[in-house]
N, C-alpha and C positions, 0 to 999 in steps of 0.2 A: 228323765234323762234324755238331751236332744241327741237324736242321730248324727255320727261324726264325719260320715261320709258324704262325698255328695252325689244329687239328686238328678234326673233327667232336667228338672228347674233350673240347674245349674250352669248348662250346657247348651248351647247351639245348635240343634241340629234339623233346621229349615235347609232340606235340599241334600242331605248326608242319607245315609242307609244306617240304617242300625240294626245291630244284631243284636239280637234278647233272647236272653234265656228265661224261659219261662217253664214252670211246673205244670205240664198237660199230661202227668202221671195219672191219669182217670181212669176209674174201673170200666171194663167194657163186659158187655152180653151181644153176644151175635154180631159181632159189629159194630154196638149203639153203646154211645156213653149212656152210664147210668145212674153219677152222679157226676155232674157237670160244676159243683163247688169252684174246683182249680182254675178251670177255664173261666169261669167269672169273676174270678179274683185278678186274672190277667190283664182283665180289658180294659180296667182305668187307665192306667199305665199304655196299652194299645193303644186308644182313643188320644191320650192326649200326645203323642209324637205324630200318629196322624193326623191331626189337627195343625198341629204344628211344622209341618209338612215334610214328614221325615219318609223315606222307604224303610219298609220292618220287615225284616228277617227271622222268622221263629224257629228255635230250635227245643230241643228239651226228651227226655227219655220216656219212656213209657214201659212199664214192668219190670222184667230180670232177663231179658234176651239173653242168650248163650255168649252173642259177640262174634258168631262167625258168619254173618251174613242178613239178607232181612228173613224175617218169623210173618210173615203176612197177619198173623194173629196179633202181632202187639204192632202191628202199625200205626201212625199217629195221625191216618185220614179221618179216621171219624172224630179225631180230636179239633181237626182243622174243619169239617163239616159242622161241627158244634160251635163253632168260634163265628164261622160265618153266618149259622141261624140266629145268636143269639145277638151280634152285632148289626146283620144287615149287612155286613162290608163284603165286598168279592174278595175272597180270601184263596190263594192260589196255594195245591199243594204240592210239592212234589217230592215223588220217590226215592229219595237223592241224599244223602249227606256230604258223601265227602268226594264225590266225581266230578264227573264234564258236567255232567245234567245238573247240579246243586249248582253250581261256580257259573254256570251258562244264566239261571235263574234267576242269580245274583247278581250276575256283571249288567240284567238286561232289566233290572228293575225300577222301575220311579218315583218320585214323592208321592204320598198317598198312599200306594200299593202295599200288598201285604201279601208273605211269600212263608210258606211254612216247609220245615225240612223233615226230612223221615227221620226216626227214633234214633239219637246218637248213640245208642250204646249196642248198635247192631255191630259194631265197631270193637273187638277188646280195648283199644288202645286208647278210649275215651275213658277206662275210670280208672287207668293207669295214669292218666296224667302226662301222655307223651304227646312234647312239645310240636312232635310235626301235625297233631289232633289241633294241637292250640291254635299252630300258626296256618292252618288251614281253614278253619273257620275264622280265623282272623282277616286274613283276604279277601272274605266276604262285604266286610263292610268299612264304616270309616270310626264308628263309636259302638261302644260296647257296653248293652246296659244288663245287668240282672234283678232280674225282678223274681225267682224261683227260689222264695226261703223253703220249700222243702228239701232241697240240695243244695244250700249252703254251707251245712257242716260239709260237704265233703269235697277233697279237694280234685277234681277230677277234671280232662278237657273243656270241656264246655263247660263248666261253672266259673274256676280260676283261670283255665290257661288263656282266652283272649284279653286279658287283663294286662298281662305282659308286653303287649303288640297295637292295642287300643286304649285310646282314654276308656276307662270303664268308671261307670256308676251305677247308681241304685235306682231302680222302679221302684214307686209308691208301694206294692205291696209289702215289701222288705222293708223299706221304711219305716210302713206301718209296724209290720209285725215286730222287728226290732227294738223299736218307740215302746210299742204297748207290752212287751215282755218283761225287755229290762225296765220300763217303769214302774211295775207292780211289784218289784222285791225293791227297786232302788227307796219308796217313799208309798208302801200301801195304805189307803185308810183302814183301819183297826177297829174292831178286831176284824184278823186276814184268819180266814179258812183255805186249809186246802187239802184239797183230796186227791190221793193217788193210789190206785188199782192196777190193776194188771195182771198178770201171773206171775212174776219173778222179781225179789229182792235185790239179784243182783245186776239185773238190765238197769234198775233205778237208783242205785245206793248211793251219787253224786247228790240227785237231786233230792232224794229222803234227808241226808244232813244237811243241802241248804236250805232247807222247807225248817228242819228243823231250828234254825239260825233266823229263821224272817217271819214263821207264820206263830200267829197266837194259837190255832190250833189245829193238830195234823191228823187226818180222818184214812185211814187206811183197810183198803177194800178187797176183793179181787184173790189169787192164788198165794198172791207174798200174804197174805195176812194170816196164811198156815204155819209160816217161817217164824213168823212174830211169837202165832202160838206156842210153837216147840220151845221158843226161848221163855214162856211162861210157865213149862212144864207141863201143857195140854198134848195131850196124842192128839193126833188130827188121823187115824185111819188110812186110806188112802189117799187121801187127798194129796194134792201138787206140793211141794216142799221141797226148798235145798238145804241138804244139812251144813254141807257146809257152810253155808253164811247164817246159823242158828246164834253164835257166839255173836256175827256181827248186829245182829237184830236187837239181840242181846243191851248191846253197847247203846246202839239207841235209842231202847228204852230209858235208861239211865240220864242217857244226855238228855231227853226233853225235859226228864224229870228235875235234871238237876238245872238248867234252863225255867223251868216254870212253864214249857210248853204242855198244852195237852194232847198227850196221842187217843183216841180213839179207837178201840177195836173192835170187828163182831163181836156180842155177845149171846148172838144166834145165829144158827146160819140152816140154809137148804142143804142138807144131803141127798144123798144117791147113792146104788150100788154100783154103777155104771157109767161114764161119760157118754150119756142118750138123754136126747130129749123126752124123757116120761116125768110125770108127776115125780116129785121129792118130797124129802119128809122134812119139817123143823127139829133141830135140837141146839139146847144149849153148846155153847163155844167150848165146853170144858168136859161135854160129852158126847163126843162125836166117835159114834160104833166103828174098830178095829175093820171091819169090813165096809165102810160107805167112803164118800171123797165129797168133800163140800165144793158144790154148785155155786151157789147164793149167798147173798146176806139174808139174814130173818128178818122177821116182820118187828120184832123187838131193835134190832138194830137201823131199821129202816127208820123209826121214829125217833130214835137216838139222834143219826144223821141229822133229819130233816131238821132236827131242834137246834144241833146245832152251828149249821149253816143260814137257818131264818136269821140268826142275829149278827151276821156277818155282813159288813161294808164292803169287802174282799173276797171274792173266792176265786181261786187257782183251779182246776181239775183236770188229770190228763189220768184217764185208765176206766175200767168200766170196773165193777166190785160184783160181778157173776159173769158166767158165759150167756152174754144177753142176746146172744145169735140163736138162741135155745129159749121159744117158747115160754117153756116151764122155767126159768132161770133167768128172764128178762129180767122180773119185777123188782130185784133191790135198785139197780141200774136205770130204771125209769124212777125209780121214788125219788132217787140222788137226781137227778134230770131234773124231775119236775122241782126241785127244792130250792138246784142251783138256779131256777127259772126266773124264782120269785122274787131272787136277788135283786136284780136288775128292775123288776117293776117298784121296786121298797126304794131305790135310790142308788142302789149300790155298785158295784164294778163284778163281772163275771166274766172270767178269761177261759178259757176251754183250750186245754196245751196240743191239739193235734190227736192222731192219732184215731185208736178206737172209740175215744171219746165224741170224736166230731162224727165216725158213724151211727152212735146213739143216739146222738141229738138229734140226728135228722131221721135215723129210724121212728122217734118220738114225735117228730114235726114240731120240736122245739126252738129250730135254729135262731128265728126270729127274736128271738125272747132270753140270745143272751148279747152281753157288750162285746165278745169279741172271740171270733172262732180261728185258732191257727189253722194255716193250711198244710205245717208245718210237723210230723209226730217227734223225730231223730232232731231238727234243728231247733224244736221250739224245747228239748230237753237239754240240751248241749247248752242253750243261752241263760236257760233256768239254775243250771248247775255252773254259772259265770264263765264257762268256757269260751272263745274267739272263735266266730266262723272261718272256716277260709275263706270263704265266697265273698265277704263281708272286708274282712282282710285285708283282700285284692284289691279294694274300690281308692277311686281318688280321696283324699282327705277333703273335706270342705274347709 
C-alpha cells in the first residue's frame, strides 16, 4: 500500500527553513543518551534537506515534563549532542522553544545549518493542541515536515498544529514506517505469525481482533495471557489479570476458532511468589499455585513458539512474553527474539511493532537481524488496529 501523502521529494526547499519534527524521545542516564535508535532514524531525512540546501529546525519532546517550565533533566541537549556525533554536522542547540531566544535562532539561520529547540512539551499548551503553540512554531519556518511516527497518533502542537499555517509533509521515516505497517496486514506472505505480549488485554484489544482478522496464527505471551487463561477456566494465582475483560478474551477465543485461526497459548510458564528477580519455578498453564504470579513463558512453551514462527514468511511482534528486564525472566522473550531472528535469514519479512519489543531486541543484540524495527510503540499500534494518525492526517495529499 503506497503512502498517500507527500514526501520532502515532493517539495522545494533549496533556500527555505524547515521545521521538523522529529522523535528525539531517547532514554537518558546522567546526561548521556543511552539508546540513540530514534536519533538515527532521523538523520536520513536530516541529511537529505541538508544536502538539498534547506535550514532545519528541530523540534520534538523528550519524557513527561510537568509543562510548567524547563526540567534541566529531560532537556533535549544531549539529544542534539548525539545528532551531532553521529552526523559530523555542527548542530546548534538552543534552550528555547517558544521565546525571543528560539524565534532570534530561527529568524538568523541559513541553508545548511542545523538548529535544535528545547523539549516542547516544557509548555502545557503543546499536548493541548493550542493554536497560538501551533502558530508559533509556525513562524519559525517556511515548510513543515514530520518525520516523528512516534507521535503521530497524537494530536498535539507540534505534531498537527504547524500543518495548518505550513505546507506540511512527511520525512522518510514516516514514510517508511507507514509503507511497511500498513503493508503487512494490507497483502502478508503466508503463513503471517504474530505475537503479542504485554501485560494487559485491554491496552491491545483493537489490535488482538485485527491480528485476529489477517494473521494465520496468533501467539500470545506476556501478562494478558493470564486473562486468556481465566477464560479457559485456569486459576492463575496471583498473577496479573483483568477480570473484567475475562468474558472479552473469552470472545476471541471463539472468533479465531471459528475463523480457522490458531491462537497459541503458554502451556508452561515461570512462576514466583513475588515480583523479584530470584530464580522461579516451571509449571504447567493449568497449574499455577494460589500463592505464586507467572513471570515467564516455560521452556515447553518456548519450543512451542519457536516452532511455530520458523515456518512463517510473516512475523508481526509488538510486546515481550515475561518481565525480561528480570534476569531470571528474560528467557522466554529472548527464545521468541532469537526465533523471530531467523525469520529474516530463511527469506522472510519480520516487523518488530515498537515498544518493549524493540528494547529486547537490542537488549539481545539482535537488531540487525530483523527487517524492520518501528520506532514507533502507541503509533505503530494505532496503524495496526486501521486507525488514522493525526499527524499523518495533516500532511499534504500527494
Amino acid at each position: 500500500m503506497a503512502f498517500t501523502k507527500k514526501t520532502v521529494r515532493d517539495i522545494d526547499v533549496k533556500g527555505k527553513k524547515v521545521l521538523m519534527r522529529v522523535d528525539f524521545n531517547v532514554p537518558l542516564k546522567d546526561g548521556v543518551v543511552t539508546d540513540d535508535t530514534r536519533v538515527r532514524a532521523a538523520i536520513p531525512t536530516i541529511q537529505y534537506l541538508k544536502e538539498q540546501g534547506a535550514a532545519i529546525i528541530l523540534m520534538s519532546h523528550l519524557g513527561r515534563p510537568k509543562g510548567d517550565g524547563p526540567e534541566p533533566e529531560l532537556s533535549l541537549k544531549p539529544a542534539a549532542d548525539k545528532l551531532a556525533e553521529l552526523t559530523g554536522y555542527d548542530v546548534k542547540f538552543v534552550p528555547d522553544t517558544y521565546g525571543d531566544e528560539a524565534a532570534a535562532a530561527c529568524a538568523a539561520i541559513k541553508p545548511g545549518e542545523i538548529v535544535v529547540l528545547e523539549n516542547v512539551r516544557f509548555l502545557k499548551a503543546e499536548k493541548k493542541n493550542d493554536p497560538e503553540v501551533a502558530k508559533k512554531l509556525a513562524s519559525y519556518g517556511d515548510i513543515f515536515v514530520l518525520d516523528a511516527f512516534g507521535t503521530a497518533h497524537r494530536a498535539q502542537g507540534s505534531v498537527v498544529g504547524p500543518a495548518a499555517y505550513l505546507p506540511a509533509v512527511a520525512g522518510f521515516l514516516l514514510e517508511k514506517e507507514v509503507d511497511t505497517l500498513t503493508s503487512i496486514f494490507a497483502e502478508p506472505e503466508r503463513p503471517f505469525v504474530a505475537i503479542v505480549g504485554g501485560s494487559k488485554v485491554s491496552s491491545k484489544i483493537g489490535v488482538l481482533d485485527h491480528l485476529i482478522d489477517s494473521a494465520d496464527t496468533l501467539i500470545i505471551g506476556g501478562g494478558m495471557a493470564y486473562t486468556f487463561f481465566l477464560a479457559k477456566g485456569y486459576t492463575v494465582g496471583t498473577s496479573l489479570k483483568e477480570e473484567d475483560w475475562v468474558e472479552r478474551a473469552g470472545e476471541m477465543l471463539k472468533k479465531a476458532e471459528a475463523k480457522g485461526v490458531k491462537i497459541l497459548l503458554p502451556v508452561d510458564n515461570v512462576v514466583a511468589p513475588e515480583f523479584k528477580d530470584e530464580p522461579g519455578t516451571v509449571v504447567d498453564s493449568d497449574k499455577i499455585p494460589d500463592d505464586m504470579m507467572g513471570m515467564d513463558i516455560g521452556p515447553k512453551t518456548e519450543e512451542l513458539y519457536a516452532e511455530a514462527i520458523k515456518g512463517a514468511k510473516t512475523v508481526f511482534w509488538n510486546g515481550p512474553t515475561g518481565v525480561f528486564e528480570f534476569e531470571n525472566f528474560q528467557h522466554g522473550t529472548k527464545a521468541v527474539a532469537e526465533a523471530v531472528a531467523e525469520v529474516k535469514a530463511a527469506g522472510g519479512t519480520s516487523i518488530i511493532g515498537g515498544g518493549d519489543s524493540v528494547a529486547a531486541i537490542n537488549k539481545f543484540g539482535l537488531a540487525d537481524k530483523m527487517s524492520w524495527i518501528s520506532t514507533g510503540g502507541g503509533a505503530s499500534m494505532e496503524l495496526v488496529e486501521g486507525k488514522a494518525l493525526p499527524g499523518v492526517e495533516a500532511l499534504l495529499d500527494a
